[in-house]
N, C-alpha and C positions, 0 to 999 in steps of 0.2 A: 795625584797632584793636579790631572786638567780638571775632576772634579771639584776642587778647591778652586778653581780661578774660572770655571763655566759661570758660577753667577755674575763674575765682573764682565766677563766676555758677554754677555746679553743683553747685556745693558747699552751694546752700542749697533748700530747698525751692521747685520751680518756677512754684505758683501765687502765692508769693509776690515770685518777682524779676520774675516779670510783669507785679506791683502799681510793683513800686520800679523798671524800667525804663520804664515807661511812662512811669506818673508825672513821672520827671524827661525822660523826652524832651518831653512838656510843657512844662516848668520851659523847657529852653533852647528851645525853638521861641517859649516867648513872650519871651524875651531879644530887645533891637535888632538884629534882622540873621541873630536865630538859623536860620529856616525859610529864608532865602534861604541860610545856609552848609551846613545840610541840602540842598537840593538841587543846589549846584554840587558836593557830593562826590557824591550819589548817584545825583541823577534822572537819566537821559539822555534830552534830549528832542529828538526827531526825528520829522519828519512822515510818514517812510515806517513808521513803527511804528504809523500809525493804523489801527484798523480799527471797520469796519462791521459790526455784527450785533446781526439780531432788533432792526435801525431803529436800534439808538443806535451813537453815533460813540466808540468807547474811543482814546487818547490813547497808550497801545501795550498789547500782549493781559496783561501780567500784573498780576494782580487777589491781593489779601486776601482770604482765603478766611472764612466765616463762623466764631465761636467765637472770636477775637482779640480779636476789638474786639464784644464786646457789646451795649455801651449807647452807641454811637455816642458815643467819646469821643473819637477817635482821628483824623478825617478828615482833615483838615489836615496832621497829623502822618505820614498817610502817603502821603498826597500828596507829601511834600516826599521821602520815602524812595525816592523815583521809583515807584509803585503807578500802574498805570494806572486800575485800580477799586478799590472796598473794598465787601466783604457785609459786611452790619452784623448783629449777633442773635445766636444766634437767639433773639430775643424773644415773650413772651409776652402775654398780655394784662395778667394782673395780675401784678405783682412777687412774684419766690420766690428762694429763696434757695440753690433747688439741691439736693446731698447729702453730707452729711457729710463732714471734712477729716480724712487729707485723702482728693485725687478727684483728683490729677493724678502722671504719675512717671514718672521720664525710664528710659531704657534706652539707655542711651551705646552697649553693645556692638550696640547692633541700628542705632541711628541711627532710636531712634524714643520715640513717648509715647504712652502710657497715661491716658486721662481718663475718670469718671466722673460729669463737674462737674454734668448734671442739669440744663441750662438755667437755669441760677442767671443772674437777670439782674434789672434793674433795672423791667420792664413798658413794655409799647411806647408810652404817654401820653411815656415820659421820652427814649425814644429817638427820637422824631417831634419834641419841640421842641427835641433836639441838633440834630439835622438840618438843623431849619428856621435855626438858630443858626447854626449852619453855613452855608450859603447867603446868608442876610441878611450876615454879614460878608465876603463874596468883595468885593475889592475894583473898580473898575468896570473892563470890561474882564475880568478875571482869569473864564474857565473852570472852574465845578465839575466835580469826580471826580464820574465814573460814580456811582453808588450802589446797592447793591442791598439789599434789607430779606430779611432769612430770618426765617421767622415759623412757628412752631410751637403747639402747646399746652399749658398748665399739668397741672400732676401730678396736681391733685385733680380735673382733665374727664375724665369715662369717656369712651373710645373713641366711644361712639352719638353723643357728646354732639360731640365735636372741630371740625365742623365749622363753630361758631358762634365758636371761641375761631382760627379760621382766618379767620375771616368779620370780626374784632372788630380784629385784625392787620391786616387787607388794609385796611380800611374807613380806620382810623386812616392810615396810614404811606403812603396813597393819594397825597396832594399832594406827599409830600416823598420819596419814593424813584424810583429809573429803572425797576427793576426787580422782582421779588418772586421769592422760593425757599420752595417748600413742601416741609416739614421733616418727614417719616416716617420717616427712616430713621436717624434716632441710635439707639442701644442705653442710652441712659443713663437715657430715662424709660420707664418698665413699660409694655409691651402696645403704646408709639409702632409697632413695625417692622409689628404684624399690620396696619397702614394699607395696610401696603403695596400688601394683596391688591387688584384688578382692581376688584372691588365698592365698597369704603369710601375707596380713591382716583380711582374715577371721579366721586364722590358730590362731594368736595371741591373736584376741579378743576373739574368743569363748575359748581358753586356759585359758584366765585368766577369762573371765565370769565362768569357770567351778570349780575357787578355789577360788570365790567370797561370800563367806559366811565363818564366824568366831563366833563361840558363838549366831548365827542367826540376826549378822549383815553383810550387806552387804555395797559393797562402792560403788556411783557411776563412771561410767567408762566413761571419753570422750577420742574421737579421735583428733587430731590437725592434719590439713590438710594443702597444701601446696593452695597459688594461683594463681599458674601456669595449675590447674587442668582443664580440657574441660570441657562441658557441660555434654558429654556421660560419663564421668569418675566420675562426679561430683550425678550423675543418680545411678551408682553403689555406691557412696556412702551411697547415702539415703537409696539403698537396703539394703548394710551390719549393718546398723544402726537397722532396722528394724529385721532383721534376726538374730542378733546376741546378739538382746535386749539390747545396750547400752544404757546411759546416754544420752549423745548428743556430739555436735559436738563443736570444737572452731576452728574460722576460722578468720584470718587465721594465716597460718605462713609468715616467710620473700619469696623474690622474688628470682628469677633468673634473670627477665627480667629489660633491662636497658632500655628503649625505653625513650626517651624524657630527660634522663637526662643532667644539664649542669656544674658538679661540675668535678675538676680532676681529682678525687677519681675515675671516674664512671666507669674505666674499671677493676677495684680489684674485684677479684674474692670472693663470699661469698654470706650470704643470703643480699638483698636489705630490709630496712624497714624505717618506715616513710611517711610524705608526699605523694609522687609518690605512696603506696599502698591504700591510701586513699580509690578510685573512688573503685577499684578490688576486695578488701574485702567486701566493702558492695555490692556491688556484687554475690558474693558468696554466703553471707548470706541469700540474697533476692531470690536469686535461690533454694538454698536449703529449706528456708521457704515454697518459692509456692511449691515444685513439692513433697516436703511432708504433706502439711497442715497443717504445726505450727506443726509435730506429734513430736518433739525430740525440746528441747532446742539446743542452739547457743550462744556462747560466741562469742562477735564480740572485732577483734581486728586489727587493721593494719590502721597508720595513722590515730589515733583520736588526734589532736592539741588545739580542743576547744571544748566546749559545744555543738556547730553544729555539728560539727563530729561525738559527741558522739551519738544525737539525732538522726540524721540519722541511723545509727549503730542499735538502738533502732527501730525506726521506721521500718526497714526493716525486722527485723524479731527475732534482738538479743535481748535474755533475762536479757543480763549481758554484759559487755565489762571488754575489757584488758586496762591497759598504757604501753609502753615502751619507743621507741623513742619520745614522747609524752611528757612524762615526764621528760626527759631530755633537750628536746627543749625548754618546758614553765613553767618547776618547781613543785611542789607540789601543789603551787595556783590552777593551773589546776584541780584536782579532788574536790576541793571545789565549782569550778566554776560550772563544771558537774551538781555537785549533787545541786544545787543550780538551775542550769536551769532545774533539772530534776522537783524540786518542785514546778518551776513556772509554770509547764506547768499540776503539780496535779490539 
């Protein structure tokens, strides 16, 4: 069905069919019966598709990758689209509104998008009592989705400063997510990537690994990395992982790099994702795998289209994968497919 209505859907601007599809998947999820007829077309639920990692129990590996769903509007909604998790964000502290429209654009020939949207989001106060909203209406019995919170910082914290608009995020979103993603490596707010370095990201992790315990729960902590990163840089990673005892890693984020593309789109500035990051991600993954020894989980995500994609992804070293352009490109069907090739191959 969403393949029969993708050509109309393209036809208009993408950040806005993402307002008007959402929206109305709402609409019929709050209809009598609507999220139960959502998940007997999509969800496939089955207990060999559980998995265990970094202590929480996922309900099978594939996940929402952050940038979808925002402001934690969605949960429910994608729960019933059969998501084993949903990252939520990436939010900020206080509500901004991003960067100018538009900030998003598709490139059908490449089988990918183009975004500059700028953390345009609603501030993490709003997306902590979605959450909470969320949870309080699980019915009794009824299993919440994973959760994870990507939490970044606003446009007007200088770099010195970030660490407190990191600290403001984790603080807040503490009671009501499973998880947290710390967000240096978008390309869409000015000077975010230079976090990356060794110095201003060990600063941050060990900040928050040190106000990581609540009533003697703690949360796991991943990093989201960029795939632009070198081999030698990519070396420090694994060190700070180690060092700094996180969770693990998700890799990756969008691109910088335009190399090979053939769509008109391809000189708009923003991060690249899709197709074209295919090959690079799992890459990354596979790198990081070997030269740690499987020591840290990996969420692999960049350019999974189909079930191969996804296997790959898996095969190289990741424990879990994302969708985003992904799931735009081939619909919901997609993660049933996934999880479906995942079992054929139990």
């Amino acid at each position: 069905m969403y393949q029969l209505l993708k050509p109309l859907l393209f036809k208009f601007d993408p950040e806005k069919v993402h307002y008007f599809v959402t929206r109305n998947l709402k609409r019929f999820n709050r209809l009598p019966g609507g999220a139960a007829i959502s998940k007997t077309i999509w969800d496939l639920n089955d207990d060999r598709l559980k998995k265990n990692v970094f202590g929480l129990e996922f309900k099978n590996p594939v996940g929402l990758a952050a940038g979808f769903d925002k402001n934690a509007e969605l949960i429910a909604e994608m729960g019933a689209l059969g998501f084993g998790f949903v990252e939520i964000g990436t939010v900020t502290p206080l509500p901004q509104p991003g960067n100018p429209k538009p900030r998003m654009f598709r490139l059908p020939a490449d089988e990918a998008l183009i975004n500059r949207m700028g953390f345009n989001n609603l501030g993490v106060d709003v997306a902590a009592s979605r959450i909470a909203t969320y949870r309080k209406g699980l019915k009794p019995g009824e299993k919440a989705l994973v959760i994870g919170g990507n939490i970044g910082k606003n446009k007007v914290t200088p770099n010195e400063d970030a660490v407190s608009d990191y600290i403001k995020c984790f603080d807040r979103l503490f009671d009501v997510v499973d998880y947290f993603v710390v967000n240096v490596s978008s390309p869409n707010t000015p000077g975010l990537r230079e976090l990356q370095g060794k110095e201003p990201l060990m600063h941050i992790l060990n900040t928050l690994q040190q106000r990581n315990s609540k009533n003697s729960i703690s949360r796991p902590v991943l990093l989201k990395i960029a795939p632009d990163l070198a081999n030698e840089q990519l070396n420090d990673i694994a060190d700070i992982v180690k060092q700094t005892g996180i969770a693990g890693i998700i890799a990756t984020n969008t691109t910088i790099n335009r190399n090979g593309l053939n769509s008109p789109y391809r000189e708009e500035t923003g991060g690249l994702s899709g197709r074209p990051l295919t090959n690079r991600s799992t890459e990354v993954i596979a790198y990081l795998h070997k030269i740690s020894g499987g020591a840290f989980p990996i969420i692999g995500v960049g350019g999974i289209h189909s079930p191969a994609d996804a296997i790959e992804k898996l095969q190289a070293g990741a424990s879990l994968i994302q969708l985003y352009t992904g799931f735009i490109y081939e619909g919901p069907g997609l993660i049933r497919k996934i999880n479906k090739e995942i079992l054929n191959r139990n």
